[in-house]
PDB file with one MODEL, atoms N, CA, C and O in Angstrom:
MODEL        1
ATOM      1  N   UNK A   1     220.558  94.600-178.076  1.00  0.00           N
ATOM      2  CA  UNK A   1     219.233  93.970-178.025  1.00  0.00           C
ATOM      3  C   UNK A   1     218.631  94.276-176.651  1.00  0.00           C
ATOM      4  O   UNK A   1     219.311  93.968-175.672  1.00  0.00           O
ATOM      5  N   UNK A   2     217.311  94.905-176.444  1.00  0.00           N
ATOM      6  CA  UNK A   2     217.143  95.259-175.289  1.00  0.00           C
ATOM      7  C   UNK A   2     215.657  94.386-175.116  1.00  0.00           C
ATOM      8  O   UNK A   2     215.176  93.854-176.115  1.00  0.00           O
ATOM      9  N   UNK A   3     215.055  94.293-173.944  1.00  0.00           N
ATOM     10  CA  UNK A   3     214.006  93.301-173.474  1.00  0.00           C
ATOM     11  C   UNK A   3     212.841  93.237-174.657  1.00  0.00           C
ATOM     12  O   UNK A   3     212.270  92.321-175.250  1.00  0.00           O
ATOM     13  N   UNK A   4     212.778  94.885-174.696  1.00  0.00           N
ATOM     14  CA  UNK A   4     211.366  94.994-175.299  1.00  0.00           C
ATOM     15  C   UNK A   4     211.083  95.054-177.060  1.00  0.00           C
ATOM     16  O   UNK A   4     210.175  95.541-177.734  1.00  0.00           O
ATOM     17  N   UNK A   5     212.429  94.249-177.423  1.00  0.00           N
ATOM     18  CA  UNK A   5     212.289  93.491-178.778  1.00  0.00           C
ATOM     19  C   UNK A   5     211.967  92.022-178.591  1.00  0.00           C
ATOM     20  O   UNK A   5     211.986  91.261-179.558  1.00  0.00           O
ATOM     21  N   UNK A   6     211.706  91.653-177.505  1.00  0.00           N
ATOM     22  CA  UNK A   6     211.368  90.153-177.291  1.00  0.00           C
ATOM     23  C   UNK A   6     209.435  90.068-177.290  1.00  0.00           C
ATOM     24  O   UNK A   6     208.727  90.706-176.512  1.00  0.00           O
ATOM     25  N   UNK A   7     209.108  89.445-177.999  1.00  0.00           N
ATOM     26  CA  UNK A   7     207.837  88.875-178.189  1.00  0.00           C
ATOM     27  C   UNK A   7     207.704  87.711-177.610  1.00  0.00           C
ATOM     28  O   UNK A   7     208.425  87.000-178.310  1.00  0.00           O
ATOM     29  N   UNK A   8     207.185  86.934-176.657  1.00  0.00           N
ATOM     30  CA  UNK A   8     206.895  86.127-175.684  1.00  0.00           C
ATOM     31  C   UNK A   8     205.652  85.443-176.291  1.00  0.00           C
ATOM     32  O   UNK A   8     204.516  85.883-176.116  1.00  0.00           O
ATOM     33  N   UNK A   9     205.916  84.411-176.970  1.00  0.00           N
ATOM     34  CA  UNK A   9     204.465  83.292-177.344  1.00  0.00           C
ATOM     35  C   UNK A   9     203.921  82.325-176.253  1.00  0.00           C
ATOM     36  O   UNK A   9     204.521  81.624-175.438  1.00  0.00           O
ATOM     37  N   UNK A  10     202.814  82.476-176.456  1.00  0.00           N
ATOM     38  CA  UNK A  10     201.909  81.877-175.213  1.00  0.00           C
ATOM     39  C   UNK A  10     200.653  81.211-175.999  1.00  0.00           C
ATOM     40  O   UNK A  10     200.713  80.636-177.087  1.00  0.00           O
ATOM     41  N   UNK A  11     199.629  81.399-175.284  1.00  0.00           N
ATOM     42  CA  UNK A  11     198.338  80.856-175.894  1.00  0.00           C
ATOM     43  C   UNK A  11     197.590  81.731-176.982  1.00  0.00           C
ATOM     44  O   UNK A  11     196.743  81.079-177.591  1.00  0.00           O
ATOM     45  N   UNK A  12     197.688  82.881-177.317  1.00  0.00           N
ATOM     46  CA  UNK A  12     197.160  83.738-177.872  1.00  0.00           C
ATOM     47  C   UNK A  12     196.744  83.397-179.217  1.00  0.00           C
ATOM     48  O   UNK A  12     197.847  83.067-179.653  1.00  0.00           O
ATOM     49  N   UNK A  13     195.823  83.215-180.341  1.00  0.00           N
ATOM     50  CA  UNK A  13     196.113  83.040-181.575  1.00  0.00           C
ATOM     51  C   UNK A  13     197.232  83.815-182.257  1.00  0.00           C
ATOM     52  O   UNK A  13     197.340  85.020-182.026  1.00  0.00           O
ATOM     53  N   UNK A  14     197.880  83.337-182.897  1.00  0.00           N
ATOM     54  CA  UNK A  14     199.031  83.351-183.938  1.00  0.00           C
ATOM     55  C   UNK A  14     199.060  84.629-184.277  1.00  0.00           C
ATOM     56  O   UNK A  14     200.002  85.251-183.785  1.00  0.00           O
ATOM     57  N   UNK A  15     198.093  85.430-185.187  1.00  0.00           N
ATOM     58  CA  UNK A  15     197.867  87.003-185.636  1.00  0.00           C
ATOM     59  C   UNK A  15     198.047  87.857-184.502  1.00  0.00           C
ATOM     60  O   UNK A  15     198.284  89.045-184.720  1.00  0.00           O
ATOM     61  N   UNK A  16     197.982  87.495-183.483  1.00  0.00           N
ATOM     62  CA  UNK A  16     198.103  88.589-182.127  1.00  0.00           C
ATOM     63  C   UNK A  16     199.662  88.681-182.253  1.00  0.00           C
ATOM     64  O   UNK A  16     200.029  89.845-182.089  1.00  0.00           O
ATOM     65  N   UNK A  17     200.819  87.703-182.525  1.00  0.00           N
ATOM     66  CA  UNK A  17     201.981  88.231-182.210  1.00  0.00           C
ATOM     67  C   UNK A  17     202.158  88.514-183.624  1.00  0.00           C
ATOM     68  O   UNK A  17     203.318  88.925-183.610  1.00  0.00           O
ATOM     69  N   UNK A  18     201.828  88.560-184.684  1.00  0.00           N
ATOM     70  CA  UNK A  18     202.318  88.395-185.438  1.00  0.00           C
ATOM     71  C   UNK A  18     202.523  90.259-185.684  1.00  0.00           C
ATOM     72  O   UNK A  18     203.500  90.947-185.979  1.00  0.00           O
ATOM     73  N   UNK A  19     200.790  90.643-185.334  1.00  0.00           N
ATOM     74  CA  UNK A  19     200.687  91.909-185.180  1.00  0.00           C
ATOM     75  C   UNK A  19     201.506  92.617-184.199  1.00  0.00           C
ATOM     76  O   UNK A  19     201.795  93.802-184.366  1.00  0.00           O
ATOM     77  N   UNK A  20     201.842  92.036-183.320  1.00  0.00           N
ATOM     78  CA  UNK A  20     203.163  92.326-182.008  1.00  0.00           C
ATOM     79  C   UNK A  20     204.511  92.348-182.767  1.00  0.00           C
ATOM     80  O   UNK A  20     205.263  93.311-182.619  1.00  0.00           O
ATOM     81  N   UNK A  21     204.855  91.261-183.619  1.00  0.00           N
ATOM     82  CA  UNK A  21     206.225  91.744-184.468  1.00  0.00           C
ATOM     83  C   UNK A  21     206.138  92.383-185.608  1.00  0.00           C
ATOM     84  O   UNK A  21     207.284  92.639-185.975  1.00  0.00           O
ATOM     85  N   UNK A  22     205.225  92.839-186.484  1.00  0.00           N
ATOM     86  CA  UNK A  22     205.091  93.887-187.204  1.00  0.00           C
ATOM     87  C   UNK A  22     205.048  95.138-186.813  1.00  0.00           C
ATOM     88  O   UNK A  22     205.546  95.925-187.617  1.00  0.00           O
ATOM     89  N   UNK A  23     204.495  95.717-185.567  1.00  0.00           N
ATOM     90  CA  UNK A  23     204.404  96.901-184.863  1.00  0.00           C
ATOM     91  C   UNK A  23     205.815  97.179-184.544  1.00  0.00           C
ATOM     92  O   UNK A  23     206.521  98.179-184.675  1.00  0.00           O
ATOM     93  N   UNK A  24     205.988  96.132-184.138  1.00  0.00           N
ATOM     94  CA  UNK A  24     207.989  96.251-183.836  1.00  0.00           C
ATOM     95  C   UNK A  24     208.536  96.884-184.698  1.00  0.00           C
ATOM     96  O   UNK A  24     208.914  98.054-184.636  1.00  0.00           O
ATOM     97  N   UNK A  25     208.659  95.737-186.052  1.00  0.00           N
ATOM     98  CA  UNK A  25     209.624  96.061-187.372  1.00  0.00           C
ATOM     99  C   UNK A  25     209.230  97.610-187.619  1.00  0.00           C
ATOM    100  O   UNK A  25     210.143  98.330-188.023  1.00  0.00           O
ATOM    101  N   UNK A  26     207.940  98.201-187.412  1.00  0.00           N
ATOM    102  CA  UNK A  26     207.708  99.584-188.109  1.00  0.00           C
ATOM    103  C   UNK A  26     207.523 100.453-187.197  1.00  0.00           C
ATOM    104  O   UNK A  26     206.663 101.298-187.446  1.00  0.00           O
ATOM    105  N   UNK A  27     208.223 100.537-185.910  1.00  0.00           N
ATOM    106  CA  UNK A  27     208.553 101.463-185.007  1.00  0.00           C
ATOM    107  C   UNK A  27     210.158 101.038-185.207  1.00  0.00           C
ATOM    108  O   UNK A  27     210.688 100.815-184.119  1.00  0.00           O
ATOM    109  N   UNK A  28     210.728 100.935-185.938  1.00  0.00           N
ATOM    110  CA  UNK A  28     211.956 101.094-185.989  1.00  0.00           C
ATOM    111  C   UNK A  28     212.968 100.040-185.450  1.00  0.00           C
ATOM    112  O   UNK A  28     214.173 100.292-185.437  1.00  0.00           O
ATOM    113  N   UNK A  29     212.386  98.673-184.936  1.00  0.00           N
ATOM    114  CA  UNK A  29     213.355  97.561-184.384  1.00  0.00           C
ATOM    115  C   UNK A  29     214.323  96.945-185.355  1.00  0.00           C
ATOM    116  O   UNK A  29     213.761  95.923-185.750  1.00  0.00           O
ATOM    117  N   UNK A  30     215.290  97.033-185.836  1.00  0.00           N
ATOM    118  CA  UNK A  30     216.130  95.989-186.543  1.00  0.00           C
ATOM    119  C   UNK A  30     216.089  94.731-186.532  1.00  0.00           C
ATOM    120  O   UNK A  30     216.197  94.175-187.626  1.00  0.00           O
ATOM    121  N   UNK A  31     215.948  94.019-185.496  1.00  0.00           N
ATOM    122  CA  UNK A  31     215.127  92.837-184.870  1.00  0.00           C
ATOM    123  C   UNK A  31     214.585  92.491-183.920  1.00  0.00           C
ATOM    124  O   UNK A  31     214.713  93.010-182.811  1.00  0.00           O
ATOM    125  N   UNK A  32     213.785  91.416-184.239  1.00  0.00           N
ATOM    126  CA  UNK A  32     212.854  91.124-183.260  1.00  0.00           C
ATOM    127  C   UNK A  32     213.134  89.733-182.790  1.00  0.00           C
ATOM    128  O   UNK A  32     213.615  88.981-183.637  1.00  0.00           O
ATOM    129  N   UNK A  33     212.893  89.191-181.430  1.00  0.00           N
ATOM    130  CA  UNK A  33     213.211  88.044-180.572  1.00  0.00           C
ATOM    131  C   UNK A  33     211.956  87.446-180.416  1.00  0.00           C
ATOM    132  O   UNK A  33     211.234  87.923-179.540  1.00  0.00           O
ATOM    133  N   UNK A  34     211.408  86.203-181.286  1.00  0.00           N
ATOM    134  CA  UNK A  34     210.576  85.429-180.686  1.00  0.00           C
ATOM    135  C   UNK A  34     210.717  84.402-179.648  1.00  0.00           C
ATOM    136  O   UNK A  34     211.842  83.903-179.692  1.00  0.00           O
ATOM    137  N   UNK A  35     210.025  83.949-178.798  1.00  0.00           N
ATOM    138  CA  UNK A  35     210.673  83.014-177.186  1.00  0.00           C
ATOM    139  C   UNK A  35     209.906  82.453-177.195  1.00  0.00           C
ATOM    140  O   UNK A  35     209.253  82.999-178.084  1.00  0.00           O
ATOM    141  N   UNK A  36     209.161  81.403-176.769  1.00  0.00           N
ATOM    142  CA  UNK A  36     208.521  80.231-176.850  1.00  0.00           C
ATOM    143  C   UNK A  36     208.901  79.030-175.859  1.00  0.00           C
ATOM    144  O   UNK A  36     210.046  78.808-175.467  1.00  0.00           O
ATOM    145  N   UNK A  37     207.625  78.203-175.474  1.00  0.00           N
ATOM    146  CA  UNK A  37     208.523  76.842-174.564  1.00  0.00           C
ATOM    147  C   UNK A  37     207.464  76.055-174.517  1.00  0.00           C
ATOM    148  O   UNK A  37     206.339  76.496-174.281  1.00  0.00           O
ATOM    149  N   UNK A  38     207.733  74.738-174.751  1.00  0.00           N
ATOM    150  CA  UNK A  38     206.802  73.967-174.576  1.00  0.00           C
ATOM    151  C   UNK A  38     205.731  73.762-175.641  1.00  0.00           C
ATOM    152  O   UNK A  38     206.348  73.634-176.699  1.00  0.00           O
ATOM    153  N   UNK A  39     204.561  73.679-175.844  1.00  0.00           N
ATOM    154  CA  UNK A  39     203.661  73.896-176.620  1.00  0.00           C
ATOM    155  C   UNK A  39     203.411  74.937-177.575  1.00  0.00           C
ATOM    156  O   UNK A  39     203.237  74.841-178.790  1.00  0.00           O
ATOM    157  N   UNK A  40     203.423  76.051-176.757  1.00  0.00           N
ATOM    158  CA  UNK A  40     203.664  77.030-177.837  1.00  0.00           C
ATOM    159  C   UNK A  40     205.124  77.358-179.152  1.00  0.00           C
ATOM    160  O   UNK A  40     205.263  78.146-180.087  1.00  0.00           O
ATOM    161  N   UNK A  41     205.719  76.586-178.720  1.00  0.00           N
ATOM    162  CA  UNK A  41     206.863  76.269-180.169  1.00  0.00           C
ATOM    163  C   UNK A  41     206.213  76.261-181.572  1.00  0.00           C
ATOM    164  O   UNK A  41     206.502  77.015-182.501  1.00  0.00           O
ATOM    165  N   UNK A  42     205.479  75.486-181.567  1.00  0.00           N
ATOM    166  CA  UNK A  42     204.861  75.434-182.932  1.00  0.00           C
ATOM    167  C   UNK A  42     204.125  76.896-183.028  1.00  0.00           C
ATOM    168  O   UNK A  42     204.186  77.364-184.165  1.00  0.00           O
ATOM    169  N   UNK A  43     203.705  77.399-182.439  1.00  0.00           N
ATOM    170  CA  UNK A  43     202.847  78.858-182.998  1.00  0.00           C
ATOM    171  C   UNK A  43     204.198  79.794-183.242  1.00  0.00           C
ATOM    172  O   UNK A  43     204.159  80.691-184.085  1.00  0.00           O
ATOM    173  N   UNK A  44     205.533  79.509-182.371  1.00  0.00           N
ATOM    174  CA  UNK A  44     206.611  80.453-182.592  1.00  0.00           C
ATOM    175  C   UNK A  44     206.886  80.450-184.378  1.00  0.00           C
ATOM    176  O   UNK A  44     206.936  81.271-185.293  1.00  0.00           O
ATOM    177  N   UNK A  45     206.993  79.271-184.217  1.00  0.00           N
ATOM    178  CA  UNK A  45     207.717  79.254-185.991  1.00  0.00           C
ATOM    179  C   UNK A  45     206.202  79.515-186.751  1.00  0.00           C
ATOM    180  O   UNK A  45     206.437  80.028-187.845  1.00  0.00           O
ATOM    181  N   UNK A  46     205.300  79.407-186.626  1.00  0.00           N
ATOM    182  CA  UNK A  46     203.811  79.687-187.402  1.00  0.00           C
ATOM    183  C   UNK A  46     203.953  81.182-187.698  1.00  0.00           C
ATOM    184  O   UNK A  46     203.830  81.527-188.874  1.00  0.00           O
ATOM    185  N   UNK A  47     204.267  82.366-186.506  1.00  0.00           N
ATOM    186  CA  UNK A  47     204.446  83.353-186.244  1.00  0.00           C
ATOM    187  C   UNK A  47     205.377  83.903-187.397  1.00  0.00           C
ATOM    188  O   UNK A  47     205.140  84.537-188.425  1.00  0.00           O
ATOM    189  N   UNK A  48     206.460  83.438-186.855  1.00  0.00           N
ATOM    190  CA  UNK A  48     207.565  83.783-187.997  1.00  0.00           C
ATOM    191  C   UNK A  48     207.754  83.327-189.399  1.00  0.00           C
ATOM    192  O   UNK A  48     208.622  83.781-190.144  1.00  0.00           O
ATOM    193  N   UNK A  49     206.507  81.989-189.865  1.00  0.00           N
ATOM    194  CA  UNK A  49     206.716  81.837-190.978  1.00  0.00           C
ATOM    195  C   UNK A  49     205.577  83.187-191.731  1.00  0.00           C
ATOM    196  O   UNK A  49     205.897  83.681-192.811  1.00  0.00           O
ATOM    197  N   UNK A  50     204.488  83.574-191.114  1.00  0.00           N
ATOM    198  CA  UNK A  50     203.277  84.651-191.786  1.00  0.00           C
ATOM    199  C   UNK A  50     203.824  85.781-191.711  1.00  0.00           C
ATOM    200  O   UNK A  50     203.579  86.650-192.548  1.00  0.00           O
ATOM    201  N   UNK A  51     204.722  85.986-190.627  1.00  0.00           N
ATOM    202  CA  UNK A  51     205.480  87.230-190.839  1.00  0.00           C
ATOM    203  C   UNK A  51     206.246  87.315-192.614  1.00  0.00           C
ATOM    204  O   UNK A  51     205.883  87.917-193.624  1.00  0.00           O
ATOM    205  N   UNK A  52     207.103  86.648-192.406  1.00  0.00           N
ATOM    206  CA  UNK A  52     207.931  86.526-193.560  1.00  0.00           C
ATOM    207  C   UNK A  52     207.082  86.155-194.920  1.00  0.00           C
ATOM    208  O   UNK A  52     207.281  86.663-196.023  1.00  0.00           O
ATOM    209  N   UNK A  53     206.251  85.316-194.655  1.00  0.00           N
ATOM    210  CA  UNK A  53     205.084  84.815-195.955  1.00  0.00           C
ATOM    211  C   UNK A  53     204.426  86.059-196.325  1.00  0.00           C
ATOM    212  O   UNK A  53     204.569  86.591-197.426  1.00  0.00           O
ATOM    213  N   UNK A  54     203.545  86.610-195.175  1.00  0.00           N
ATOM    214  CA  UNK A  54     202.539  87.505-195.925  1.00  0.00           C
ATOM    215  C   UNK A  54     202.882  89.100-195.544  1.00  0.00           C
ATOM    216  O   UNK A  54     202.293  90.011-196.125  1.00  0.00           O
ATOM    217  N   UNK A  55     203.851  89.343-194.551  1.00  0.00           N
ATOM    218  CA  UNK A  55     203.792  90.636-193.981  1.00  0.00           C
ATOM    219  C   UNK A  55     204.667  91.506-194.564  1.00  0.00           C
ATOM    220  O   UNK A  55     204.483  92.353-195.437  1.00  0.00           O
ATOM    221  N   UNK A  56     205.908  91.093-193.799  1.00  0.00           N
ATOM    222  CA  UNK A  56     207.189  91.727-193.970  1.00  0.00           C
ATOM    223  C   UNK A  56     208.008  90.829-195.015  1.00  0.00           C
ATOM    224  O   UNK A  56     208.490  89.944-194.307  1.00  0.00           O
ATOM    225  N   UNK A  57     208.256  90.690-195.832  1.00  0.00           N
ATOM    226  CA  UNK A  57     209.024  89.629-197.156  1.00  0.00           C
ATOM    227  C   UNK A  57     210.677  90.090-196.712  1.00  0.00           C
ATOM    228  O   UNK A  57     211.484  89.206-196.423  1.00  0.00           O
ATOM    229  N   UNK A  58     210.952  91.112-196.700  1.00  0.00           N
ATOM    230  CA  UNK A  58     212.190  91.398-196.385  1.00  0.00           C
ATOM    231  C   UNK A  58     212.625  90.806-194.844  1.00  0.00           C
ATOM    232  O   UNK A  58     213.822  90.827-194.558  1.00  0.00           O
ATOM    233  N   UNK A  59     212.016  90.479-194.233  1.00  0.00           N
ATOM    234  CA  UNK A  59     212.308  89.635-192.779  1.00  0.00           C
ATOM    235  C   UNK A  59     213.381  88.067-192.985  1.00  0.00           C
ATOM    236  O   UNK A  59     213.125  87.080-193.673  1.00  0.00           O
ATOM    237  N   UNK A  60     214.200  88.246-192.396  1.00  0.00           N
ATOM    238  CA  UNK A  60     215.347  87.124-192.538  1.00  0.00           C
ATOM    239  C   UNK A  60     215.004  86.287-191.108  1.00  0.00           C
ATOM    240  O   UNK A  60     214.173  86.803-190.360  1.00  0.00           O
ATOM    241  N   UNK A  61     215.412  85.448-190.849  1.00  0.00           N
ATOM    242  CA  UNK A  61     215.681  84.087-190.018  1.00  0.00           C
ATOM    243  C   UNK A  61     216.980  84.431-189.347  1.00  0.00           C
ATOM    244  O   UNK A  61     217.690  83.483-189.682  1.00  0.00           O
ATOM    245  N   UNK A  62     217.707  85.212-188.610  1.00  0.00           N
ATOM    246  CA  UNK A  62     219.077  85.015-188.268  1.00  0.00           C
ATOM    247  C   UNK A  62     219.567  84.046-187.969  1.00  0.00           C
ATOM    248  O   UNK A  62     220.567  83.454-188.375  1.00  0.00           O
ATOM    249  N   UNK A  63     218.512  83.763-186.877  1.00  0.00           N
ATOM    250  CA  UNK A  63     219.330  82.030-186.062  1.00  0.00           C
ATOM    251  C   UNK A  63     217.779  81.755-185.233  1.00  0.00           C
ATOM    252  O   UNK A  63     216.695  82.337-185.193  1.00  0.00           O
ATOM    253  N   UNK A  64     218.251  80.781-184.750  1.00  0.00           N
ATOM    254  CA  UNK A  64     217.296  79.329-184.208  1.00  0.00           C
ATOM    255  C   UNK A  64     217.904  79.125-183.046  1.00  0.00           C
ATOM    256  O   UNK A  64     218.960  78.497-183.133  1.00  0.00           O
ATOM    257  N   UNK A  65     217.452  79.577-181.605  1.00  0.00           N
ATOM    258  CA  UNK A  65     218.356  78.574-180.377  1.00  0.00           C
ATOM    259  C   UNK A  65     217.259  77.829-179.772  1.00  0.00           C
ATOM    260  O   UNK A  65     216.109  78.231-179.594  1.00  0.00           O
ATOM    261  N   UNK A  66     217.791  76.610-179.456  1.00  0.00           N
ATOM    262  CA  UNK A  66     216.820  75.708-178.667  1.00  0.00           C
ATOM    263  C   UNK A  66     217.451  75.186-177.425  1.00  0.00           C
ATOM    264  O   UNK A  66     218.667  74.998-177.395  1.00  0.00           O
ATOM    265  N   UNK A  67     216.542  74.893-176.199  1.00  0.00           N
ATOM    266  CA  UNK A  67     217.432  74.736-175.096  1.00  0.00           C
ATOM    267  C   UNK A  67     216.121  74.442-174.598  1.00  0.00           C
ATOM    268  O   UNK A  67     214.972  74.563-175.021  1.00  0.00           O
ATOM    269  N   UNK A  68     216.884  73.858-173.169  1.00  0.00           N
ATOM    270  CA  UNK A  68     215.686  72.939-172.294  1.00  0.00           C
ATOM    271  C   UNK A  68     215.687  73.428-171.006  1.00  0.00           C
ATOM    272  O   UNK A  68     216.779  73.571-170.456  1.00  0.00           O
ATOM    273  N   UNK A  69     214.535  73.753-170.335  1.00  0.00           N
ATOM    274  CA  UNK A  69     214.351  74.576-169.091  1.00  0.00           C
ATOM    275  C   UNK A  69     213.763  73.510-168.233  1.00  0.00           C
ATOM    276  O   UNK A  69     213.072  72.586-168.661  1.00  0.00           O
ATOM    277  N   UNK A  70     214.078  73.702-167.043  1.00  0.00           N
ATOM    278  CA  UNK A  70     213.673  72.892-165.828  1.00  0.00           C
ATOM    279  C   UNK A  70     212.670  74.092-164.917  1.00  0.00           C
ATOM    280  O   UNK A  70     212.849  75.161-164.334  1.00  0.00           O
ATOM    281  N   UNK A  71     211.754  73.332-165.163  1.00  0.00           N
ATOM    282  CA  UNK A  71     210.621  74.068-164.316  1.00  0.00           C
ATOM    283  C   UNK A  71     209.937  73.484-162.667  1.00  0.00           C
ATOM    284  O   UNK A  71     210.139  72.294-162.424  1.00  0.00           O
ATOM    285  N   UNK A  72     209.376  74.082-161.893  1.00  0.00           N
ATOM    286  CA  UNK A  72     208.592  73.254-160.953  1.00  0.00           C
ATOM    287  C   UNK A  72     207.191  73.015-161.689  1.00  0.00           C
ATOM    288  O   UNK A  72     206.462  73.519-162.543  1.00  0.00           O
ATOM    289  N   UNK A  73     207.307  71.581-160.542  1.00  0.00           N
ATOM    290  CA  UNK A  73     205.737  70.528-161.230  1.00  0.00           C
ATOM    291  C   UNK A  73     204.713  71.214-160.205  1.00  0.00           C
ATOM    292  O   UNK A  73     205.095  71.077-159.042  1.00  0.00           O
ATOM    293  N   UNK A  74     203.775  71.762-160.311  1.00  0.00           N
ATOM    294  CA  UNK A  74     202.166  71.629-159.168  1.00  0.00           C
ATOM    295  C   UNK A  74     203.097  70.390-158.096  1.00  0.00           C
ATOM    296  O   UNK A  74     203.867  70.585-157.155  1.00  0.00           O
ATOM    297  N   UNK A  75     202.717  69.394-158.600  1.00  0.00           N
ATOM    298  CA  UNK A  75     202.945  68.352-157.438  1.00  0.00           C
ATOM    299  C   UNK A  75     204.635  68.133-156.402  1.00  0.00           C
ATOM    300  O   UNK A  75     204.742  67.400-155.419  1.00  0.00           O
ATOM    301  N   UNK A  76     205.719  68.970-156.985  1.00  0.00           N
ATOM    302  CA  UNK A  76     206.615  69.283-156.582  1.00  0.00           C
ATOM    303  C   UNK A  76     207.781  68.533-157.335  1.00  0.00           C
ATOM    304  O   UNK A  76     207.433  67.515-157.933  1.00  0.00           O
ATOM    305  N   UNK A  77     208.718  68.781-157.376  1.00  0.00           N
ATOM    306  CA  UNK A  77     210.134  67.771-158.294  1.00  0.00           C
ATOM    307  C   UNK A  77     210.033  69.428-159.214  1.00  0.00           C
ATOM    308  O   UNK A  77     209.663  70.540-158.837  1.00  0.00           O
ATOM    309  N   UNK A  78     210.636  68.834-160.746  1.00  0.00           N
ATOM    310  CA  UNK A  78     211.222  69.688-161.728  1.00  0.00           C
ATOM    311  C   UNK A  78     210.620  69.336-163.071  1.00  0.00           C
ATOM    312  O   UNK A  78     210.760  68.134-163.299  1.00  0.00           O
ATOM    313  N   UNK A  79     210.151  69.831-163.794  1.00  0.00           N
ATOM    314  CA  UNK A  79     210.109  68.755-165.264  1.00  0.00           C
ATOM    315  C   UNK A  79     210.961  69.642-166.173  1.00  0.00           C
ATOM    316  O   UNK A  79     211.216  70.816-165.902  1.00  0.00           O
ATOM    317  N   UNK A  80     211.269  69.178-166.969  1.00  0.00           N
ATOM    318  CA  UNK A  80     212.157  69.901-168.483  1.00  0.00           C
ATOM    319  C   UNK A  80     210.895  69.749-169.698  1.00  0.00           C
ATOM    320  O   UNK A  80     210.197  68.837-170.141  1.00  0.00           O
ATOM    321  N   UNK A  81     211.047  71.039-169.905  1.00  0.00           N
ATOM    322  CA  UNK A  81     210.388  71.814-171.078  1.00  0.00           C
ATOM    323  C   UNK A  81     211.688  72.257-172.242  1.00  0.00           C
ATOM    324  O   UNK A  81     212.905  72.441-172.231  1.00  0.00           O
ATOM    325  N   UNK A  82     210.631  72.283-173.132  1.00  0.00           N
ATOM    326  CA  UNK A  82     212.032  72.850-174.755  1.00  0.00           C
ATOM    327  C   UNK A  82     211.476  74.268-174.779  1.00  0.00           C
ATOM    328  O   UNK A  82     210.398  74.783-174.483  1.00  0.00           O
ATOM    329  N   UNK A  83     212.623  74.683-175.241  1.00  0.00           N
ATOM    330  CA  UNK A  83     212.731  76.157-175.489  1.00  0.00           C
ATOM    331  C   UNK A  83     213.205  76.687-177.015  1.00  0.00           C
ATOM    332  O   UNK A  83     214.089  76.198-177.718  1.00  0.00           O
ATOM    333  N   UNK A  84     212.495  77.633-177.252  1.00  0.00           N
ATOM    334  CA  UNK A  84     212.572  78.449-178.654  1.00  0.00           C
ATOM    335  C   UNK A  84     213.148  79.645-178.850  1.00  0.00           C
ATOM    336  O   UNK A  84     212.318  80.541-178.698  1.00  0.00           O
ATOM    337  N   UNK A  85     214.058  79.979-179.083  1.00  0.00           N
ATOM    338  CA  UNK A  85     214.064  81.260-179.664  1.00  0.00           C
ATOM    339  C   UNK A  85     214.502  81.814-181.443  1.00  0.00           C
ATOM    340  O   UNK A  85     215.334  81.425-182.264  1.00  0.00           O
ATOM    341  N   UNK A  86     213.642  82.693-181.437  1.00  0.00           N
ATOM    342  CA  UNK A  86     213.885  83.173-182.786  1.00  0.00           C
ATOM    343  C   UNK A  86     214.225  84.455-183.153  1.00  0.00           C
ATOM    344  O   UNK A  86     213.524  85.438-182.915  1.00  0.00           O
ATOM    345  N   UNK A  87     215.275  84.471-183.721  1.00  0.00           N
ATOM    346  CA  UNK A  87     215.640  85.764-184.301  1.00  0.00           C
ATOM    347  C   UNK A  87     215.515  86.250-185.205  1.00  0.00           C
ATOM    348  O   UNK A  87     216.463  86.137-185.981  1.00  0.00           O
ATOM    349  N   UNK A  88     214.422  86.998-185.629  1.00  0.00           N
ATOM    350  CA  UNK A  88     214.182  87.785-186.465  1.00  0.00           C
ATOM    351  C   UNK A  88     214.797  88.917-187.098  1.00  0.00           C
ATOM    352  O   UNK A  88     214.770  89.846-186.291  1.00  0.00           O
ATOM    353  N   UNK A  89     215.286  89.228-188.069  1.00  0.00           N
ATOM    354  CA  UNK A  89     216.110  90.751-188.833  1.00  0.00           C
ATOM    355  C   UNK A  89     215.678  91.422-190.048  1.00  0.00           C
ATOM    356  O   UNK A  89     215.766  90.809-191.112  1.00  0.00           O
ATOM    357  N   UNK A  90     215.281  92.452-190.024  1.00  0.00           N
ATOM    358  CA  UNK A  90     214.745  93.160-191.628  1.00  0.00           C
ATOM    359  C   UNK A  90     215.961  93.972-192.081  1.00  0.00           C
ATOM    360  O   UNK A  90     215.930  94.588-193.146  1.00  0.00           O
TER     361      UNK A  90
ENDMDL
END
């Protein structure tokens, strides 16, 4: 698995990665890594459910990891954020 099978969700509407992991699957990736934290979680799995719903049908779910990141605050200290990842496989 090398970096640049990882798709990184952020603010973007949903169809922007979705079009980011389809370009993947059909340049030849076996799978694809969705990552996510915080807010954008919910667009991760949105992502991966239209993939699999309307795009790619043959796209599997491998696994699900979730984990909690400690970030710096603006105002200083740490806060903990949730973390997503998704593994995608055709």
């Amino acid at each position: 698995m090398t970096e640049e099978n990882v798709v990184y969700i952020g603010n973007k509407p949903p169809m922007s990665y979705v079009l980011a992991v389809t370009t993947q699957f059909n340049g030849g990736a076996g799978e694809v890594i969705l990552k996510a934290r915080g807010k954008a979680i919910s667009r991760a799995v949105d992502v991966a459910e239209i993939v699999r719903n309307r795009f790619i049908p043959e796209t599997q779910i491998e696994r699900i990891l979730t984990g909690t990141e400690e970030l710096p605050r603006k105002e200083g200290g740490t806060t903990n954020t949730s973390t997503i990842e998704i593994v995608l496989k055709k």
